[in-house]
C-alpha positions as protocol buffer text, in pm:
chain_id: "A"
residue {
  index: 1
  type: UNK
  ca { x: 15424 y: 13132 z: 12369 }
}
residue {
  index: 2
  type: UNK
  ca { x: 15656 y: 12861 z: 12240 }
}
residue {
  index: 3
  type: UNK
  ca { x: 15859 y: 12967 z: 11918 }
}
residue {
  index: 4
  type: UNK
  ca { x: 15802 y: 12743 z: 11583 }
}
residue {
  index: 5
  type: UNK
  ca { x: 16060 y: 12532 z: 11485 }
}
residue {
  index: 6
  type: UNK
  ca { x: 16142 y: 12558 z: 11094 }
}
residue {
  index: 7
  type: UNK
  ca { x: 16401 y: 12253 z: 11016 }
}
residue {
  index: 8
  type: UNK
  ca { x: 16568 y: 12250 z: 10654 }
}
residue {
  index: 9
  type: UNK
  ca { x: 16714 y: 11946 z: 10544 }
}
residue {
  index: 10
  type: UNK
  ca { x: 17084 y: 11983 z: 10338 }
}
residue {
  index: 11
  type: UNK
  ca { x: 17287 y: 12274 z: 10274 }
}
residue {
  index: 12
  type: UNK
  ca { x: 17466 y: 12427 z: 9919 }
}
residue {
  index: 13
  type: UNK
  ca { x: 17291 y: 12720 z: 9805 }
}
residue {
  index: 14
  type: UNK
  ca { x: 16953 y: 12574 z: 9824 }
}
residue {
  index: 15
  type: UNK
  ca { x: 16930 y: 12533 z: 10194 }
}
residue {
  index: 16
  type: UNK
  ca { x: 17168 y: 12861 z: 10275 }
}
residue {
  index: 17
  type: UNK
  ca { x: 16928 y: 13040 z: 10066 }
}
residue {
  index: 18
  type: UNK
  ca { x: 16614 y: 12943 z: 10260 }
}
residue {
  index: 19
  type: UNK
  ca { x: 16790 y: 12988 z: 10589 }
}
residue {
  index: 20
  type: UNK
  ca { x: 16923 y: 13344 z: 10480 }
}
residue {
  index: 21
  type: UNK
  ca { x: 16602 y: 13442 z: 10392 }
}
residue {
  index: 22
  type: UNK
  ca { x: 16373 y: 13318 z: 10629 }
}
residue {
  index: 23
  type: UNK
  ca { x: 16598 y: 13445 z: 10920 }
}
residue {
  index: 24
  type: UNK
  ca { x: 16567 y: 13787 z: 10716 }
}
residue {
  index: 25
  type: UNK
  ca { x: 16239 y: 13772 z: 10766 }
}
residue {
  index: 26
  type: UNK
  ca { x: 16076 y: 13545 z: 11051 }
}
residue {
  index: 27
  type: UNK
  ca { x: 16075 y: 13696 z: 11407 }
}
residue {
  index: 28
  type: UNK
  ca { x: 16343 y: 13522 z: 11625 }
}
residue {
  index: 29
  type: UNK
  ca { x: 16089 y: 13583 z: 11920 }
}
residue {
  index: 30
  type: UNK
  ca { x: 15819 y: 13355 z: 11712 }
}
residue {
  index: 31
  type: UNK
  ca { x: 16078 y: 13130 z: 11522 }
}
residue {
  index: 32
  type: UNK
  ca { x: 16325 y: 12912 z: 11572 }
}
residue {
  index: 33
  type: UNK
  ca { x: 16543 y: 12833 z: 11277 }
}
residue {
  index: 34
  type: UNK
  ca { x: 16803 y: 12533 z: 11230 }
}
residue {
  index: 35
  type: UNK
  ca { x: 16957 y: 12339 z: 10915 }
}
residue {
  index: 36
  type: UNK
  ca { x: 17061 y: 12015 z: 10892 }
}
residue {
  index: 37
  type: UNK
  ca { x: 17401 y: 11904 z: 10692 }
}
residue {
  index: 38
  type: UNK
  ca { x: 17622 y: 11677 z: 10587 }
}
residue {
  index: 39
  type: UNK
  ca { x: 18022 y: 11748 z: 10528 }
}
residue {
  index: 40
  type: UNK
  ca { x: 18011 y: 11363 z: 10377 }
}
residue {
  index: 41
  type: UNK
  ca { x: 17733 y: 11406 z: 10167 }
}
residue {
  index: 42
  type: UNK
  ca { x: 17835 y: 11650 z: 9858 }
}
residue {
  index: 43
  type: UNK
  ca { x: 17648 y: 11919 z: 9681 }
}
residue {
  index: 44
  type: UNK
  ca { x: 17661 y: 11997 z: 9339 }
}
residue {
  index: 45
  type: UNK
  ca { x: 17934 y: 12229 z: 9357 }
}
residue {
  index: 46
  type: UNK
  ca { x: 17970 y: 12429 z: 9047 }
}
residue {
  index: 47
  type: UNK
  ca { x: 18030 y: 12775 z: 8871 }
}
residue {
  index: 48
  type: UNK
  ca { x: 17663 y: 12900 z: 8871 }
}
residue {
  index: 49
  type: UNK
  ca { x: 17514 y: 13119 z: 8569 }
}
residue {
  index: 50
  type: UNK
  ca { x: 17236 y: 13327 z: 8724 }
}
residue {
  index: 51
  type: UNK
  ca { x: 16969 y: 13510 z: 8642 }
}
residue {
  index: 52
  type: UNK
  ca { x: 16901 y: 13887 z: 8689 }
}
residue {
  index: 53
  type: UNK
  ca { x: 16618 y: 13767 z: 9000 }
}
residue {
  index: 54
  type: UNK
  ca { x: 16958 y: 13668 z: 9231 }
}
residue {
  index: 55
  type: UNK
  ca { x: 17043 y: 14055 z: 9248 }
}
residue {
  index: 56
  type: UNK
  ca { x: 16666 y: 14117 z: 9391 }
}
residue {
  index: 57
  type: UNK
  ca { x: 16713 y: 13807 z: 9616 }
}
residue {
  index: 58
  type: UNK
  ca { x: 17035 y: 13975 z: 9768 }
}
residue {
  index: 59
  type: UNK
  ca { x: 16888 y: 14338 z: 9792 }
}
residue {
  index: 60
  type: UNK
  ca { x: 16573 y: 14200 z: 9997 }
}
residue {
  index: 61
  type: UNK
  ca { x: 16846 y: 14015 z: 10216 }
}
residue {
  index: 62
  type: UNK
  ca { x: 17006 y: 14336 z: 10237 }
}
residue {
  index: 63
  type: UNK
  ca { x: 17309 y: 14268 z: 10112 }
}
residue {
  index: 64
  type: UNK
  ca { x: 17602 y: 14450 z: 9974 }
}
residue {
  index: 65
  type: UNK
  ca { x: 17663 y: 14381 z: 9618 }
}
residue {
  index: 66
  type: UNK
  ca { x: 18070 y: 14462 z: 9643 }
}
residue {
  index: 67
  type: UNK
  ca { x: 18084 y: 14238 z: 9936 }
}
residue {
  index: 68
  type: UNK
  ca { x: 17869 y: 13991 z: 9766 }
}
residue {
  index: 69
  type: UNK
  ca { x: 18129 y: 14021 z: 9459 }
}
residue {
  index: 70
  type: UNK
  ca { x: 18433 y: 13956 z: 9661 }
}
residue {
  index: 71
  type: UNK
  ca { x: 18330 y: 13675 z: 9920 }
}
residue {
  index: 72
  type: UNK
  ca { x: 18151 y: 13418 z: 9591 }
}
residue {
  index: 73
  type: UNK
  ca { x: 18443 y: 13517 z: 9286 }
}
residue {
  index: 74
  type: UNK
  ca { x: 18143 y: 13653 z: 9094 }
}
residue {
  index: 75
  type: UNK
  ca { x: 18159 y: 13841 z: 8769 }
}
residue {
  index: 76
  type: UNK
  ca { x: 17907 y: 14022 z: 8593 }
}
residue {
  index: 77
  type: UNK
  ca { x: 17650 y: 13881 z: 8347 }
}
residue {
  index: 78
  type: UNK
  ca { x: 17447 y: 14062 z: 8031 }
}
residue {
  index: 79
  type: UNK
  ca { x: 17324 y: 13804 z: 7829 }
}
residue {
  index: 80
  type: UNK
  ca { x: 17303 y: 13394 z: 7784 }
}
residue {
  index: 81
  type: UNK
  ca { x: 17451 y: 13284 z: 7485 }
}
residue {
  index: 82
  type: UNK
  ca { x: 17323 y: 12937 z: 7329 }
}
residue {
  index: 83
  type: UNK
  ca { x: 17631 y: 12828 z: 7019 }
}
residue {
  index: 84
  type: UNK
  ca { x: 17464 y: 12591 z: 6824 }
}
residue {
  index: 85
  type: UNK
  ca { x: 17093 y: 12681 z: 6872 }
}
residue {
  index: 86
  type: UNK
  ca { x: 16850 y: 12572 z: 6618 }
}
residue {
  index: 87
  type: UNK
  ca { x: 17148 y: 12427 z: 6436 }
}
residue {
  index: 88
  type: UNK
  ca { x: 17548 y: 12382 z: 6440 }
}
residue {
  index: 89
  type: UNK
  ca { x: 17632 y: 12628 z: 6302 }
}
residue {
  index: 90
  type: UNK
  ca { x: 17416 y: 12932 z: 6485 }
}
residue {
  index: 91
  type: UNK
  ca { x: 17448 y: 13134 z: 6803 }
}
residue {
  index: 92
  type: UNK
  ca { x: 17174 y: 13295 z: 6975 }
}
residue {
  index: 93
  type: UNK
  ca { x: 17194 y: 13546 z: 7242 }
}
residue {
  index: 94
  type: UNK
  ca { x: 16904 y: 13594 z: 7513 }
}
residue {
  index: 95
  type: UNK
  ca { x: 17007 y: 13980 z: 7659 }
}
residue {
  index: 96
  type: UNK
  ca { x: 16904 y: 14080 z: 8015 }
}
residue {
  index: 97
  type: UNK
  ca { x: 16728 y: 14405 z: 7863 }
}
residue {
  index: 98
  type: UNK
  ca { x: 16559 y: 14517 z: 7545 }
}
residue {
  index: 99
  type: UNK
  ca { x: 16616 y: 14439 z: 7233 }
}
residue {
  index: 100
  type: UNK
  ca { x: 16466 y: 14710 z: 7008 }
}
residue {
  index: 101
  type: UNK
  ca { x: 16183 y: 14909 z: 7132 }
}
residue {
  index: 102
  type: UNK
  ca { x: 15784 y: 14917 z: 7041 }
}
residue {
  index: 103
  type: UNK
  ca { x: 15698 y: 15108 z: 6770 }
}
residue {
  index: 104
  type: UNK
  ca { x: 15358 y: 15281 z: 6788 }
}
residue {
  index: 105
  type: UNK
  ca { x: 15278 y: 14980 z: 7044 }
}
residue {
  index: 106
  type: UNK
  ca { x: 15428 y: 14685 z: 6804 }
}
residue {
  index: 107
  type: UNK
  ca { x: 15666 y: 14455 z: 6915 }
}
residue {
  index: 108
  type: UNK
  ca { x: 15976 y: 14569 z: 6745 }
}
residue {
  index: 109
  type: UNK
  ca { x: 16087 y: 14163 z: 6676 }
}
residue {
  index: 110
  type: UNK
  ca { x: 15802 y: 14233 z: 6440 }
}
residue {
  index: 111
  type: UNK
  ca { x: 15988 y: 14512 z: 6265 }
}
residue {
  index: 112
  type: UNK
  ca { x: 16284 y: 14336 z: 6239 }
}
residue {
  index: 113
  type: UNK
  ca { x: 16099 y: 13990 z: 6106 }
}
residue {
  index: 114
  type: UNK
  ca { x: 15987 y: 14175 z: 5813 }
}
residue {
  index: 115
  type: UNK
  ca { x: 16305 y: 14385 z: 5726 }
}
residue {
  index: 116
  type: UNK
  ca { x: 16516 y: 14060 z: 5771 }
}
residue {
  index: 117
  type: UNK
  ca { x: 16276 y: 13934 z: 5509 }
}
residue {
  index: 118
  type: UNK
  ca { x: 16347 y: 14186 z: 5305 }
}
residue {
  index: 119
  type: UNK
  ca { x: 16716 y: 14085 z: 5355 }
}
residue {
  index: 120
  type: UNK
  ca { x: 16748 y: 14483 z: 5495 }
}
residue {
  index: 121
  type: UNK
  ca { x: 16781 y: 14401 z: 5911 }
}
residue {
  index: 122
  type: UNK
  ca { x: 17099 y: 14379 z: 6063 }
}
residue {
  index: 123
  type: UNK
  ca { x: 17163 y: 14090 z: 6339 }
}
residue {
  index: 124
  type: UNK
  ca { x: 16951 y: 14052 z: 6598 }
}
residue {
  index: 125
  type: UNK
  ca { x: 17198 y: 14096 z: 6835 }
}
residue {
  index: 126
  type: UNK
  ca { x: 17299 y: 14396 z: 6743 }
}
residue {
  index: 127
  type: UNK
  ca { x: 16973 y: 14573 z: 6895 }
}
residue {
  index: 128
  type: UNK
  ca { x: 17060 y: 14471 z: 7212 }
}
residue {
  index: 129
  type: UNK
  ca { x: 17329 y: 14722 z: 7412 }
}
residue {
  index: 130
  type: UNK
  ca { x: 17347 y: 14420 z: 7654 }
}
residue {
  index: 131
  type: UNK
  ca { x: 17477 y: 14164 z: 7394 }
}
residue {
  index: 132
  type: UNK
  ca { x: 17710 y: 14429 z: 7247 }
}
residue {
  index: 133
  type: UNK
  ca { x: 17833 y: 14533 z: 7557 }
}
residue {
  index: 134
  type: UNK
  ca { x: 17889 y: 14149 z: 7647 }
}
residue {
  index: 135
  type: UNK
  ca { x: 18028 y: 14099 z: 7339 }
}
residue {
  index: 136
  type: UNK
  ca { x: 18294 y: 14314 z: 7373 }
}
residue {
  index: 137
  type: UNK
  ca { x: 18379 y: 14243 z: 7736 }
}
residue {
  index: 138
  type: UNK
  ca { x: 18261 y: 14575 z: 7890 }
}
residue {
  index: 139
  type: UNK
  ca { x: 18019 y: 14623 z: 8177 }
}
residue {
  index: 140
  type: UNK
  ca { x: 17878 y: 14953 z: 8344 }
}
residue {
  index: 141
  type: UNK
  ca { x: 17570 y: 14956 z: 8577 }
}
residue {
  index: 142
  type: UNK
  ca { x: 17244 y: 14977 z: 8424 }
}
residue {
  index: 143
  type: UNK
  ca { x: 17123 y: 15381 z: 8456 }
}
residue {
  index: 144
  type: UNK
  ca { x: 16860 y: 15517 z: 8698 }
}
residue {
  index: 145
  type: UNK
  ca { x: 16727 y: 15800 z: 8382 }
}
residue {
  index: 146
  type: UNK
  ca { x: 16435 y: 15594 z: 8163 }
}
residue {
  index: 147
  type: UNK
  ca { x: 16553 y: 15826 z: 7890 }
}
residue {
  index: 148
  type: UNK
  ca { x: 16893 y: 15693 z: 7897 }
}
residue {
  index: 149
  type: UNK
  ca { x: 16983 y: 15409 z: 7682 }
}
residue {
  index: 150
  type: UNK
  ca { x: 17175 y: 15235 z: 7965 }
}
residue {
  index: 151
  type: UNK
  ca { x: 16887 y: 15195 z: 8128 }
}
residue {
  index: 152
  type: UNK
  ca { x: 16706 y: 14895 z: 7877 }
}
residue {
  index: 153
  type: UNK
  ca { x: 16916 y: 14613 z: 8083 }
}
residue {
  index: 154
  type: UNK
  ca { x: 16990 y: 14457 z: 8360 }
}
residue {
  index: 155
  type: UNK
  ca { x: 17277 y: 14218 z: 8487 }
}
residue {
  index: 156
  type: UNK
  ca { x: 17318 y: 13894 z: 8720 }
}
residue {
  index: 157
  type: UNK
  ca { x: 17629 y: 13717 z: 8807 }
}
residue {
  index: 158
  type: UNK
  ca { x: 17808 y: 13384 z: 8748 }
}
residue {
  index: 159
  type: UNK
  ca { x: 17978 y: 13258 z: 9066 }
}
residue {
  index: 160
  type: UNK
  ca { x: 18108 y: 13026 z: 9255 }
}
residue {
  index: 161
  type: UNK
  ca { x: 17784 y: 12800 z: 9348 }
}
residue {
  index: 162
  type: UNK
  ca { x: 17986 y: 12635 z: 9688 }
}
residue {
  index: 163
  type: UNK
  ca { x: 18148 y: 13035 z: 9788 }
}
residue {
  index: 164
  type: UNK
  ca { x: 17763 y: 13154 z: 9740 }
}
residue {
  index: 165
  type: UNK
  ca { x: 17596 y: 12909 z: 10000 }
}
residue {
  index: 166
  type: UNK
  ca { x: 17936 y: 12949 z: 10253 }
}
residue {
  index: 167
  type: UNK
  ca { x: 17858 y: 13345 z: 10219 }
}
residue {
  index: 168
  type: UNK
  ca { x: 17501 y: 13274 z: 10323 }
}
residue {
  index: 169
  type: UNK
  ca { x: 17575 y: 13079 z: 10573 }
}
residue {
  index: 170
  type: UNK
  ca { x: 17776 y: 13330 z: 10779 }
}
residue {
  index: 171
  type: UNK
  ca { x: 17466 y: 13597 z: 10698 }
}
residue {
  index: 172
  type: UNK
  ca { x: 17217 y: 13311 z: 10829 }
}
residue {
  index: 173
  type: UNK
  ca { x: 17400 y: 13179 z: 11156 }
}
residue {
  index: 174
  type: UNK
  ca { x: 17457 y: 13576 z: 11254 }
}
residue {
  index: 175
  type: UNK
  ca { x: 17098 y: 13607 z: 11187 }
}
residue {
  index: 176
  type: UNK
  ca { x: 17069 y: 13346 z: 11462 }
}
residue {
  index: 177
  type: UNK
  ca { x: 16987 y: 12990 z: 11247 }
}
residue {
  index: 178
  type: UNK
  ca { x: 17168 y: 12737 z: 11380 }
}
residue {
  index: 179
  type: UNK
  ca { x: 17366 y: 12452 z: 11226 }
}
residue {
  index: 180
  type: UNK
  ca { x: 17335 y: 12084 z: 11240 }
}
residue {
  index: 181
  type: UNK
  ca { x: 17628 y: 11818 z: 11154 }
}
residue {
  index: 182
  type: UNK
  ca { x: 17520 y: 11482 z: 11061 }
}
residue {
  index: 183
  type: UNK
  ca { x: 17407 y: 11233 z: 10830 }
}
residue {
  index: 184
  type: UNK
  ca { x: 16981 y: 11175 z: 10863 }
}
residue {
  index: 185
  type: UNK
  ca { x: 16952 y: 10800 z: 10908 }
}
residue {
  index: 186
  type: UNK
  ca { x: 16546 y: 10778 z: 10922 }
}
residue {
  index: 187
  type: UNK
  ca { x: 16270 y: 11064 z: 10879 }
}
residue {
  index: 188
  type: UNK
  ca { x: 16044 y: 10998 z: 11161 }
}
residue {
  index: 189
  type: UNK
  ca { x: 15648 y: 11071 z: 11105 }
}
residue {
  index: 190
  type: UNK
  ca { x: 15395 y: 11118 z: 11368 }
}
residue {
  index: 191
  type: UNK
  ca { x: 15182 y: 10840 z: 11435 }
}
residue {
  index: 192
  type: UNK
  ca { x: 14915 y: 11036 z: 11636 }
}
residue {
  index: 193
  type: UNK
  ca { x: 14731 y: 11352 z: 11558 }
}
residue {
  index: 194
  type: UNK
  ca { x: 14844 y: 11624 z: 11727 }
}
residue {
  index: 195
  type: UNK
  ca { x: 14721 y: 12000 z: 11794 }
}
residue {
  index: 196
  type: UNK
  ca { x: 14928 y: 12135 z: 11459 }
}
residue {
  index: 197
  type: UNK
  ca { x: 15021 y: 11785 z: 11332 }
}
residue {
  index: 198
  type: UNK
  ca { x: 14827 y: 11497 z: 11179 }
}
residue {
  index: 199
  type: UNK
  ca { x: 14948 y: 11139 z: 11153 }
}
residue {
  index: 200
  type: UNK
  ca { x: 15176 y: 11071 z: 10864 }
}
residue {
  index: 201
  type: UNK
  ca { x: 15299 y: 11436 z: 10884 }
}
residue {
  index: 202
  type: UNK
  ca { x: 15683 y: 11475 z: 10941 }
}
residue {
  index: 203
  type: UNK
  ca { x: 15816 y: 11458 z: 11339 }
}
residue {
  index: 204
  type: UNK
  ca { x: 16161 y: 11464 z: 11337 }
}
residue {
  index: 205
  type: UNK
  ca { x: 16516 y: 11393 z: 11180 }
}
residue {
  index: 206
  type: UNK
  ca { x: 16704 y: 11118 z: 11289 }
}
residue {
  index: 207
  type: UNK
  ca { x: 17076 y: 11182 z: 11270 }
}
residue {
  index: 208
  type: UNK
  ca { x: 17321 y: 10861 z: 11243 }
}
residue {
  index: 209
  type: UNK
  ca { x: 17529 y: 11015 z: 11563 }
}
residue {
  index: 210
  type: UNK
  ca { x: 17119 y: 10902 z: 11753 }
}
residue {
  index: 211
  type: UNK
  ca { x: 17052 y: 11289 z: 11747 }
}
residue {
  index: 212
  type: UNK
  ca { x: 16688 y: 11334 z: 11715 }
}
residue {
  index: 213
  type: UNK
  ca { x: 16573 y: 11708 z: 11537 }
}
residue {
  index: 214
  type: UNK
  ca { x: 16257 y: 11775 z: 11577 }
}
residue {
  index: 215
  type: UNK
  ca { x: 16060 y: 11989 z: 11436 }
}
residue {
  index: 216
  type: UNK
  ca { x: 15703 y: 12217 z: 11345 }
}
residue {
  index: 217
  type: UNK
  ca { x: 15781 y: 12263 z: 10982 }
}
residue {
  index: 218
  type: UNK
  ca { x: 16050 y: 12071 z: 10732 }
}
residue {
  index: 219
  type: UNK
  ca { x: 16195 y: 12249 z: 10433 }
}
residue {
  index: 220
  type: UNK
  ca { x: 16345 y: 11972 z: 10217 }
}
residue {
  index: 221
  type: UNK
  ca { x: 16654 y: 12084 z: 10057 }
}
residue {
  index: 222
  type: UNK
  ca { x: 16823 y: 11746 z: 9998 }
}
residue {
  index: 223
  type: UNK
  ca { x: 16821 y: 11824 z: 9625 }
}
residue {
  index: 224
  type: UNK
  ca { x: 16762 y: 11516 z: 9374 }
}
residue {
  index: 225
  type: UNK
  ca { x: 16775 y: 11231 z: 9714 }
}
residue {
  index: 226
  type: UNK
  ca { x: 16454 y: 11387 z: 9824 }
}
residue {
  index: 227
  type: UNK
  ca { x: 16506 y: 11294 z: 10110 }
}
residue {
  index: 228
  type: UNK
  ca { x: 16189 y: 11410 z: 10303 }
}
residue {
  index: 229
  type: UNK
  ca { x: 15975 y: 11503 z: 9977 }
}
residue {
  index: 230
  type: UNK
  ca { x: 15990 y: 11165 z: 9833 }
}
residue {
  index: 231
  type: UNK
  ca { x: 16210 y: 10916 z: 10006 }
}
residue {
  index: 232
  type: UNK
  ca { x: 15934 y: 10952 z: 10335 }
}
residue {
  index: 233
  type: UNK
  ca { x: 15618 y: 11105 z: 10208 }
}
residue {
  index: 234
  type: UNK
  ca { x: 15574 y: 10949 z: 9858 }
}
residue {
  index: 235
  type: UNK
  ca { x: 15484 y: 11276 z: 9715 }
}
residue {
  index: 236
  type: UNK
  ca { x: 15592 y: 11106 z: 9369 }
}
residue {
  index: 237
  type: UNK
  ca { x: 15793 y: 11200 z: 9115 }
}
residue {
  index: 238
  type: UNK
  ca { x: 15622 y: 11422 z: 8773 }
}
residue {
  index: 239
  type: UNK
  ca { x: 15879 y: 11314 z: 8495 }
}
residue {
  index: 240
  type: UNK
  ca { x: 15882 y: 11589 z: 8216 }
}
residue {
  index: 241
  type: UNK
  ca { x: 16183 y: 11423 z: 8003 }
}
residue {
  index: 242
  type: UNK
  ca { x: 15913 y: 11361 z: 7712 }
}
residue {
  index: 243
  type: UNK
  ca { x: 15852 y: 11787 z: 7750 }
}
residue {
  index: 244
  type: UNK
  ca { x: 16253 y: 11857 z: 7691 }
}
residue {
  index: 245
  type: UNK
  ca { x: 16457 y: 11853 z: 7388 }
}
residue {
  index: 246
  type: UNK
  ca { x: 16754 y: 11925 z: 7649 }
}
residue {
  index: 247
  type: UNK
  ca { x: 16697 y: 11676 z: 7965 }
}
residue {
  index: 248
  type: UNK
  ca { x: 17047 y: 11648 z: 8117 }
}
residue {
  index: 249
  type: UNK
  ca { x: 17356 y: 11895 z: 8174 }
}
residue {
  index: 250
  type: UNK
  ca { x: 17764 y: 11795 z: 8212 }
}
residue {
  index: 251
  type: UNK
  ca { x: 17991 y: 11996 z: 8434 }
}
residue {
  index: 252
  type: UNK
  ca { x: 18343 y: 11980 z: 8320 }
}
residue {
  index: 253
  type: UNK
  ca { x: 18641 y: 12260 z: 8401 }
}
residue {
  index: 254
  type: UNK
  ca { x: 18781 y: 12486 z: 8104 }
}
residue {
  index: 255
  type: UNK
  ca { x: 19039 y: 12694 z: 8000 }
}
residue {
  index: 256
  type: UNK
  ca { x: 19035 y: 13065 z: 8009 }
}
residue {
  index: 257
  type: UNK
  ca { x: 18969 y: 13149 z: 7657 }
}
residue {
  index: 258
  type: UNK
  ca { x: 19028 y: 13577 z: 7720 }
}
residue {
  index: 259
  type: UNK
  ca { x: 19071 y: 13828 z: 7977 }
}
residue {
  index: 260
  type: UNK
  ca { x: 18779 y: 14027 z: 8057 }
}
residue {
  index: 261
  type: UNK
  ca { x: 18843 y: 14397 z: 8017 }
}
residue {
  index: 262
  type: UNK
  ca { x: 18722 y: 14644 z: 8283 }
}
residue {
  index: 263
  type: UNK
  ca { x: 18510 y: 14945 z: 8190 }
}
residue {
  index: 264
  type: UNK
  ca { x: 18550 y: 15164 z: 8493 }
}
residue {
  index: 265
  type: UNK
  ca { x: 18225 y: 15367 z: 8570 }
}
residue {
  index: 266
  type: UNK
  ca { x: 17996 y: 15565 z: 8828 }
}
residue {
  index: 267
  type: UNK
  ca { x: 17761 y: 15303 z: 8997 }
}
């Protein structure tokens, strides 16, 4: 039986992440697994503030979360914090845990709504052990004991977006995916039916160097180009900007403003 061909289109942690996973989890014997990059085409390579999913997206992968530290410069993560929410001069935190608990099955922001009307409730904040904790630079691993207190959180990482996908990609080529260098020139579609294609469906890659990838399945990973997705199938664009009170975000470098402590504990 010939193996499936599963082609994804650009690298940076999108297309390492697909390529990680799918080679986690698609039988070599059934699949055949390549990417397609560009050194001359860029990605959008910046410190990356996850969420608390990218921990469960390494453990299915099977990875180790020191080793995962080291290779991408990450550091822990409790909370989000958003300076100048609502207005200039306020700061709200969203925690990776609980804030509060229920109270004989109420939402405990209900609690705290009335009591801060009553000008009797602390900070919001400060009902959250993950926003202390972050707060005051400190980090221990969330406890395994539901009766514990440390165990109303969780944690994700910021890292090194460009480290992240280069980590990947050594976990996906030793998985057996195999890498592609070039520039696509033209997306080629079929122009007959075939047994698991119909016309207008996606063929092949064509590389500048005259390489030709083909392919039984195309991942498009060629992030806002859309290379595939757009550029050759017309899917069309959905434009939400009328939705968002926030519609753009600006990358620039900063200074260290502390040192983060270390709170030395038994994972």
């Amino acid at each position: 039986m010939k193996r499936q061909k599963v082609v994804i289109l650009g690298g940076g942690s999108a297309g390492w992440m697909t390529a990680a996973s799918l080679s986690r989890f698609l039988c070599s014997k059934q699949y055949e697994i390549v990417l397609v990059e560009s050194e001359k085409i860029g990605t959008v390579g910046v410190g990356e503030a996850t969420l608390p999913h990218l921990r469960s997206f390494n453990q299915l992968l099977g990875i180790d979360e020191n080793e995962f530290m080291r290779e991408t410069g990450a550091t822990y993560k409790l909370a989000i914090q958003f300076p100048g929410w609502g207005k200039q001069e306020s700061s709200y935190f969203h925690p990776f845990g609980l804030s509060g608990h229920d109270i004989q099955g109420v939402d405990f922001h209900h609690y705290w709504l009335r009591l801060n009307k009553l000008g009797k409730a602390k900070a919001f904040d400060q009902y959250s052990i993950a926003v202390e904790a972050a707060q005051q630079n400190k980090f221990s691993y969330p406890s395994d004991n539901p009766n514990d207190i440390q165990s109303n959180y969780g944690y994700a990482f910021h890292l090194d977006a460009s480290l992240y996908a280069k980590y990947l990609r050594k976990f996906a080529e030793t998985n057996g995916v195999t890498r592609f260098e070039g520039k696509v020139q033209q997306v080629l579609l079929h122009t007959e039916k075939h047994q698991y294609a119909n016309i207008g469906d996606v063929a092949s890659l064509l590389l500048a160097s005259g390489q030709k990838i083909d392919g039984d399945l195309f991942i498009d990973c060629s992030g806002f180009i859309g290379l595939i997705i757009e550029k050759a199938l017309k899917t069309g664009y959905e434009d939400w900007t009328h939705w968002l009170p926030c519609d753009r975000a600006i990358a620039v470098p900063t200074e260290r403003t502390n040192t983060p402590s270390i709170h030395k504990s038994q994972r």
